[in-house]
C-alpha positions as CSV (number, residue, x, y, z in Angstrom):
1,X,107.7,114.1,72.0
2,X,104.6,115.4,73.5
3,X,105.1,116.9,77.5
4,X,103.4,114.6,79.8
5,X,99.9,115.5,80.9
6,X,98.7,116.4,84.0
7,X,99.1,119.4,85.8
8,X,101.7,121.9,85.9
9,X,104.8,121.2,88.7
10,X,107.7,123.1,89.5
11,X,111.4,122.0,91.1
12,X,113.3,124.5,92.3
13,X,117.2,123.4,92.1
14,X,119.6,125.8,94.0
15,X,123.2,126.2,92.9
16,X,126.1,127.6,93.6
17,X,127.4,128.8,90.2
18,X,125.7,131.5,88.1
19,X,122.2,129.9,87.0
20,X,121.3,129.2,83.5
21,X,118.7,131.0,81.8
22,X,115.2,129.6,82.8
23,X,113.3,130.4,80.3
24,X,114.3,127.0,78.5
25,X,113.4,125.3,81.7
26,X,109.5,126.2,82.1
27,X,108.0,125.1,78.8
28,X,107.2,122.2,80.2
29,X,105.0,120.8,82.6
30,X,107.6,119.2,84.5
31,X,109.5,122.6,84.8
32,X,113.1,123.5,86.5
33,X,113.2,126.7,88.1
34,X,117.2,126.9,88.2
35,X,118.1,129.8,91.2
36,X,121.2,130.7,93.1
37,X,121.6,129.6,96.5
38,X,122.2,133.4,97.3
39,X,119.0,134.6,95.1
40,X,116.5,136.3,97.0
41,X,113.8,135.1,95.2
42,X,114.0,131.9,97.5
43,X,110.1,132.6,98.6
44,X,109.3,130.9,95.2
45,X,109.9,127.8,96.8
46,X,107.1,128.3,98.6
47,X,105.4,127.5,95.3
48,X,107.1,124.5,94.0
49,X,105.5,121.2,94.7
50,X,109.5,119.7,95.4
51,X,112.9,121.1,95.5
52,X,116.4,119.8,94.3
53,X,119.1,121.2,96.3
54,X,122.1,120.5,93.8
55,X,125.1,122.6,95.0
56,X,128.8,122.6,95.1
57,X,129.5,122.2,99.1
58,X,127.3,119.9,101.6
59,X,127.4,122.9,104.0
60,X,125.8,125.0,101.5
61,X,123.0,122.5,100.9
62,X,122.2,122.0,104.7
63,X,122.0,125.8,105.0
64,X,119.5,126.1,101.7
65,X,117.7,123.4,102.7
66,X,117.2,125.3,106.4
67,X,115.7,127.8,104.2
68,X,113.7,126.1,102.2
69,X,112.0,124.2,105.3
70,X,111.4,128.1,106.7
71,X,109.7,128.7,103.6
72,X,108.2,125.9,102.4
73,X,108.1,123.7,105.5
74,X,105.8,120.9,103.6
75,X,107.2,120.9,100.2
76,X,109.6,117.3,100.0
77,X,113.0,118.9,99.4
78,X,115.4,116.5,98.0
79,X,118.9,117.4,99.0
80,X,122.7,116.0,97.0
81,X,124.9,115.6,99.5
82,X,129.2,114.6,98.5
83,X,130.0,113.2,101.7
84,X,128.4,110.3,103.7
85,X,129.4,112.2,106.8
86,X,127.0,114.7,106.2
87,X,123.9,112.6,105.4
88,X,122.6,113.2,109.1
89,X,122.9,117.1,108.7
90,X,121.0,117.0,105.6
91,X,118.0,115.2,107.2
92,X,118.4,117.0,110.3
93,X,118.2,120.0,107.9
94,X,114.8,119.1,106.7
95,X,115.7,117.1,103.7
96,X,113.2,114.3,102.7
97,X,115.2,112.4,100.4
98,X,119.3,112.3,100.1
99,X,121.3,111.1,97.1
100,X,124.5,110.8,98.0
101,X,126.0,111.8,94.7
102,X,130.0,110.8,95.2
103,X,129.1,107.5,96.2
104,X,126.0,106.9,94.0
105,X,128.9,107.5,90.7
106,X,131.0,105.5,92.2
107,X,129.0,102.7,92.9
108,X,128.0,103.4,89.1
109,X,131.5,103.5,88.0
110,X,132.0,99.9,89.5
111,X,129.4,98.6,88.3
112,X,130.3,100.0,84.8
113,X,133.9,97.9,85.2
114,X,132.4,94.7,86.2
115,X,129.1,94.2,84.7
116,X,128.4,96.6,81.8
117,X,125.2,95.6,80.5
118,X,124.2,95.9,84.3
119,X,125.1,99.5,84.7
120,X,123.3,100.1,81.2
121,X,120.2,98.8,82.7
122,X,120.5,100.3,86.0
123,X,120.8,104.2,83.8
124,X,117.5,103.1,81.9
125,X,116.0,101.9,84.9
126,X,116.6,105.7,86.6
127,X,115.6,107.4,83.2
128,X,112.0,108.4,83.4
129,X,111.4,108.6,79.9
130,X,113.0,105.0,79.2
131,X,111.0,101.5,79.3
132,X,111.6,100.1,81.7
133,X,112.0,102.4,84.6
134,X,111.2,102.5,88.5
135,X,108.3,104.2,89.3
136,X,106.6,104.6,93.0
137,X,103.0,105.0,93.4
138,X,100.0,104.5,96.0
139,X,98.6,100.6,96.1
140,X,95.4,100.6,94.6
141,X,91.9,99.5,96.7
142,X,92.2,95.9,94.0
143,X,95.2,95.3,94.8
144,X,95.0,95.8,99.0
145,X,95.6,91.7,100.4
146,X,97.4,90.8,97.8
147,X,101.3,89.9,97.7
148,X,103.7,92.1,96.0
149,X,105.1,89.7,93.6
150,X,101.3,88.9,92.4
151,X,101.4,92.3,90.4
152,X,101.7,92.5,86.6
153,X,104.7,95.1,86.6
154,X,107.9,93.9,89.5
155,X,107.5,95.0,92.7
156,X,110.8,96.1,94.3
157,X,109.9,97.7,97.4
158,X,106.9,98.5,99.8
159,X,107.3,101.7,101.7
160,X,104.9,101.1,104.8
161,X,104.9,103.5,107.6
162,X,107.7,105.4,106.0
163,X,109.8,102.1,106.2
164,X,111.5,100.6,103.0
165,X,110.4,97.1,102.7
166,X,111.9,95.0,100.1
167,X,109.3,93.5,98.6
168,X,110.6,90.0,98.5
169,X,111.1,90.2,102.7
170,X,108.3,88.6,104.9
171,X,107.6,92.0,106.6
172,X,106.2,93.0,103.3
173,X,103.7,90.6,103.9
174,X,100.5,91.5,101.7
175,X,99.4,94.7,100.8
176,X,98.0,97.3,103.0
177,X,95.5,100.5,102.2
178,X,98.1,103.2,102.8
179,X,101.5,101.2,101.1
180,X,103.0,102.7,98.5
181,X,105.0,100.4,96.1
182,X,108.3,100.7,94.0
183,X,107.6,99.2,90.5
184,X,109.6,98.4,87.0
185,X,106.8,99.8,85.3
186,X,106.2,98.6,81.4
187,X,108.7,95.6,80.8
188,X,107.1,95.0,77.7
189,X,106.4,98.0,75.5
């Protein structure tokens, strides 16, 4: 399969245990810059367009993403936090975005038990490269007045003023200039 086009971004994911070697992880567009937490090559960061912070301990992942905000203080840094306890550190950190990973797997894992053609779908739905899959973009000047579920591919959500609007829910109203939307892009192949 053909790398995507577009231009050229890089993630940098920080971990705890040795790193692998990166030269598998920049042949593509969509590169992985895998470093240390303790590298000191961190100023990289500065030239990502996002960073993963994947490490072993939540501490450790509040203290790189410090870092990272010193370094890179308008890159969005995406930050896997264990504990739910520690989701407010993270953020206060700097992080943009938290997955918290214990909970996400287990919610998975329950899912998996009771419905699991559900949790089959919900994998594809997080897999990039699968149809169908979520996908978040800008609303586009056509479709500005119109209602969410008037779109060709599902709407889910509405993020307006940095708020998460379901799109079903009355506050997401009809479409304005700066919304960005939450899709199932490409139902149908």
């Amino acid at each position: 399969m053909p790398p995507p086009a577009g231009p050229a971004r890089s993630t940098h994911r920080h971990r705890e245990t040795p790193p692998r070697p990166a030269s598998t992880a920049t042949r593509t567009p969509a590169a992985n810059v895998v470093r240390s937490s303790n590298d000191s090559d961190r100023p990289g960061a500065g030239r990502a367009t996002a960073v993963v912070v994947a490490v072993d301990r939540d501490d450790t992942a509040v203290l790189v993403t410090l870092s990272i905000r010193e370094i890179a203080p308008t890159v969005p840094v995406t930050v896997a936090i264990r504990e739910s306890a520690n989701l407010r550190a993270a953020r206060r950190a700097g992080a943009d975005s938290v997955v918290l990973s214990s909970e996400t797997a287990g919610r998975m894992l329950g899912l998996a038990v009771a419905t699991p053609t559900g949790a089959e779908l919900v994998d594809e739905l997080l897999t990039p490269e699968t149809v169908p899959s979520l996908t978040e973009r800008q609303v586009r000047a056509e479709e500005i007045g119109c209602a969410p579920h008037g779109l060709p591919d599902p709407v889910v959500a509405v993020v307006r003023n940095g708020q998460l609007l379901r799109a079903g829910a009355s506050e997401a109203g009809v479409l304005e200039a700066a919304d960005r939307l939450v899709q199932v892009r490409h139902l149908v192949g």
